[in-house]
C-alpha positions, -999 to 999 in steps of 0.1 A, spaced: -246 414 93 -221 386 94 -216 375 125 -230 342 124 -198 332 100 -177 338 132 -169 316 160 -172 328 198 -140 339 215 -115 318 228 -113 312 267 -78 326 280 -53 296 276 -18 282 286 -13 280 246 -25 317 238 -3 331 266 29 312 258 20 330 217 18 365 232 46 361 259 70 390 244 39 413 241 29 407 276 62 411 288 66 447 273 33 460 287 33 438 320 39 471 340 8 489 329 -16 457 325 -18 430 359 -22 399 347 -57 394 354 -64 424 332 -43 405 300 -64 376 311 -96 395 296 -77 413 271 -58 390 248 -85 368 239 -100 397 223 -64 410 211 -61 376 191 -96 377 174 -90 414 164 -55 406 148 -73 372 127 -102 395 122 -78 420 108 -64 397 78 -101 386 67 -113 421 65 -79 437 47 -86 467 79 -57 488 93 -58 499 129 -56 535 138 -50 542 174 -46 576 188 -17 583 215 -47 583 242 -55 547 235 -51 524 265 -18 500 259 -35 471 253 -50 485 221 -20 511 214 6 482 216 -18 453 214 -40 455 177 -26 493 167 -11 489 129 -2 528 134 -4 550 162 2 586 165 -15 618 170 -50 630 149 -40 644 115 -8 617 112 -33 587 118 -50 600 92 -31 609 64 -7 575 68 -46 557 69 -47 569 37 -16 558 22 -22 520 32 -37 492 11 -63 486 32 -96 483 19 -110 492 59 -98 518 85 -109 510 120 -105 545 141 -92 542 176 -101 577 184 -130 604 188 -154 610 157 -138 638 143 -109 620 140 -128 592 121 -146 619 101 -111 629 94 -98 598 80 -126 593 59 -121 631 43 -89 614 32 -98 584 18 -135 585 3 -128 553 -8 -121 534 22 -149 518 49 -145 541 78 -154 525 110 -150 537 149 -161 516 174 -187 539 196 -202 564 172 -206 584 210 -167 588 209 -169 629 209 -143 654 224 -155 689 236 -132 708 218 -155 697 183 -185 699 202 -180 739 211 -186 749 176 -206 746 150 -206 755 112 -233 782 119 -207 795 145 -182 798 118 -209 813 92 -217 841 117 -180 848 131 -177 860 90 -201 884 90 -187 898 123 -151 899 110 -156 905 67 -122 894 55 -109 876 80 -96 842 78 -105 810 94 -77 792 108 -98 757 127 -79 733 147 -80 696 132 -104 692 167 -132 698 148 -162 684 128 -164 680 90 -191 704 86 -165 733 106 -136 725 83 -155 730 51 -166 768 65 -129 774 70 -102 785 50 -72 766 64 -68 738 92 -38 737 113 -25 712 143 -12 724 174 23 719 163 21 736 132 -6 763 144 20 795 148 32 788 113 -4 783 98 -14 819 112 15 836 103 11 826 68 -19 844 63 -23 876 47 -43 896 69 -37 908 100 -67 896 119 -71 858 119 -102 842 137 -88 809 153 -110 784 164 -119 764 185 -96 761 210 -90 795 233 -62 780 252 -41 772 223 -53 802 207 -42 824 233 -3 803 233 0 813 196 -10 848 199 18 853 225 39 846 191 23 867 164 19 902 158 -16 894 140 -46 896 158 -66 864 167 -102 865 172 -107 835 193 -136 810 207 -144 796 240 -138 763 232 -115 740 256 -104 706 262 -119 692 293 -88 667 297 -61 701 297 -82 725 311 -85 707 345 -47 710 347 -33 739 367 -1 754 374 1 754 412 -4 716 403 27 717 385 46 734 407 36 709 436 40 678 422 72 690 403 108 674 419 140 675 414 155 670 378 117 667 365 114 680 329 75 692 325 65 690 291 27 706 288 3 706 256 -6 741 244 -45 727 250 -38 734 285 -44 773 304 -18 797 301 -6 790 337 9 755 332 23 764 297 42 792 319 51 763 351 66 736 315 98 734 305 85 719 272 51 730 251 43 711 225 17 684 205 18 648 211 41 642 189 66 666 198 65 652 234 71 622 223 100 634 200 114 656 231 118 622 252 129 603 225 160 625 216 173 614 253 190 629 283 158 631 301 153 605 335 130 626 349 93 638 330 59 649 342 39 646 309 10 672 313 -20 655 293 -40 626 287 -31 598 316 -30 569 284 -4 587 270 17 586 300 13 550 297 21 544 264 55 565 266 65 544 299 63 515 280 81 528 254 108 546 272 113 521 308 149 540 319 125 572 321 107 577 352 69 595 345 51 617 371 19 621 359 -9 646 375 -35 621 353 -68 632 333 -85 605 315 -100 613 280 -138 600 289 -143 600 254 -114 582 251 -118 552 272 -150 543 251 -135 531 227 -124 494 241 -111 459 225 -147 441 227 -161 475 207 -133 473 180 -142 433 178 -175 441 171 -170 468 144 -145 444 126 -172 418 130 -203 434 120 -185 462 97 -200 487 116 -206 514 126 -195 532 94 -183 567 92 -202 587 65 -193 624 55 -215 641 30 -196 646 -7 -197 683 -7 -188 687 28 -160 662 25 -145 684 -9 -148 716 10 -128 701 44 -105 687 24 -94 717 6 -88 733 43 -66 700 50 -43 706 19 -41 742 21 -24 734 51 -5 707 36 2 732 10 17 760 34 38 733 51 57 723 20 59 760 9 80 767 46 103 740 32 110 750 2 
């Protein structure tokens, strides 16, 4: 489109290293130097290509450092990225995630380019259901509510009633009239919440493929002395049951950030892990790693190129978008009713 208005990238310099000397020297334990080499030429042209397009920077906790710490404007877990996305002046969101995420974002701000830098970004847990699924679970269960995970497509929002996180998902459910609730799609976290609730969850089959591979005689192997496990509820019930912790991203985060903690096997995405050692370097991480494949396709050379070109662009249909977005809100909604 317009590429030809921009110059090639810079070679690695003396000049360019001596500009990003504190940013180097914050990740340097995660990135060998020969990695930064490759890296920061791109991490300069994405921060001046940044400015020119008036784009913000999403980047999902599993994002690699050198894009988390290196071009991120605001990092954080799915739903968050989105809804603060939405508050910025920006007139472009670049999504450092999976497509549902980016589908997500643009539900939020209709009037905003949406871009994500591999439109093949996907995650399993979206890809398990479909809207016809969700269609054909309500004639099996007349009545019943449809509580979906933000893990989902636009087109599985819209046939839902309500969406919920994993932090928020107990509350979500139990805010519900009716004592059966379908919950979709993820059976694992499903299965964590109806521990909780007195309501009946109709569940699917759907699973993360980074959490599932966890297990808890893995835990309990690799686990040492003074080690605090903290485990998302994606993963099976048996490494929920070996953590000392359970919680989203976010909370993890939170759990490690409140202190008193030297010691912490982090049970879920490897980047993560990363991310958090960086942040945190007093706290020692013991990580039994799964990358997101998904994930790692999303690099600095792609997010270059979708800053350059404007593309690809996230599209959501109108009607689809209204409909998801009213799940979205109703959550929102029962959120600030709790606080009330």
């Amino acid at each position: 489109m317009m590429a030809s208005t921009y110059q090639a990238l810079p070679f690695f310099d003396a000049k360019l290293e001596a500009e990003y000397a504190d940013l180097y020297e914050r990740v340097r334990d995660r990135i060998s130097p020969l990695e930064w080499a490759v890296h920061l030429p791109y991490i300069d042209a994405i921060r001046a290509l940044k400015v020119q397009r008036r784009a913000v920077i999403l980047a999902h906790n599993y994002q690699p450092p050198e894009i988390y710490f290196g071009v991120a404007d605001i990092t954080g877990d799915s739903l968050a990225l989105a809804q603060r996305g939405a508050t910025t002046s920006a007139d472009v969101i670049v999504m450092c995630g999976v497509h549902f995420m980016a589908e997500t974002a643009k539900i939020l701000s209709p009037e905003k380019l949406v871009l994500i830098p591999d439109v093949s970004a996907g995650c399993s847990l979206a890809e398990s259901i479909s809207a016809a699924d969700v269609r054909l679970l309500r004639t099996r269960y007349p009545g019943a509510p449809v509580v979906s995970y933000v893990n989902t497509s636009a087109e599985v929002k819209a046939e839902s009633d309500v969406c919920c996180t994993s932090a928020n998902a107990l509350h979500v459910v139990e805010s519900m009239e009716s004592d059966t609730v379908i919950f979709l799609p993820d059976r694992y976290l499903g299965q964590y919440v109806a521990k909780q609730t007195r309501k009946r969850l109709i569940l699917w089959e759907g699973s993360c493929e980074v959490h599932e591979r966890f297990s808890g005689d893995e835990v309990r192997a690799m686990r040492g002395p003074g080690v605090m496990v903290l485990a998302h509820p994606e993963c099976p019930p048996d490494v929920l049951e070996a953590a000392d912790f359970v919680g989203s991203t976010a909370a993890m985060s939170d759990e490690i950030r409140r202190g008193g903690v030297s010691r912490v096997m982090l049970i879920t995405e490897c980047s993560m892990a990363d991310n958090l050692a960086i942040e945190f370097p007093k706290v020692s991480f013991t990580r039994p790693c799964n990358l997101c494949p998904h994930m790692q396709k999303i690099t600095l050379p792609k997010i270059y190129r979708a800053l350059r070109e404007l593309a690809p662009i996230v599209e959501v249909d109108l009607q689809v978008a209204a409909r998801a977005r009213k799940s979205l809100q109703r959550m929102l909604t029962v959120g600030r009713r709790e606080a009330a």
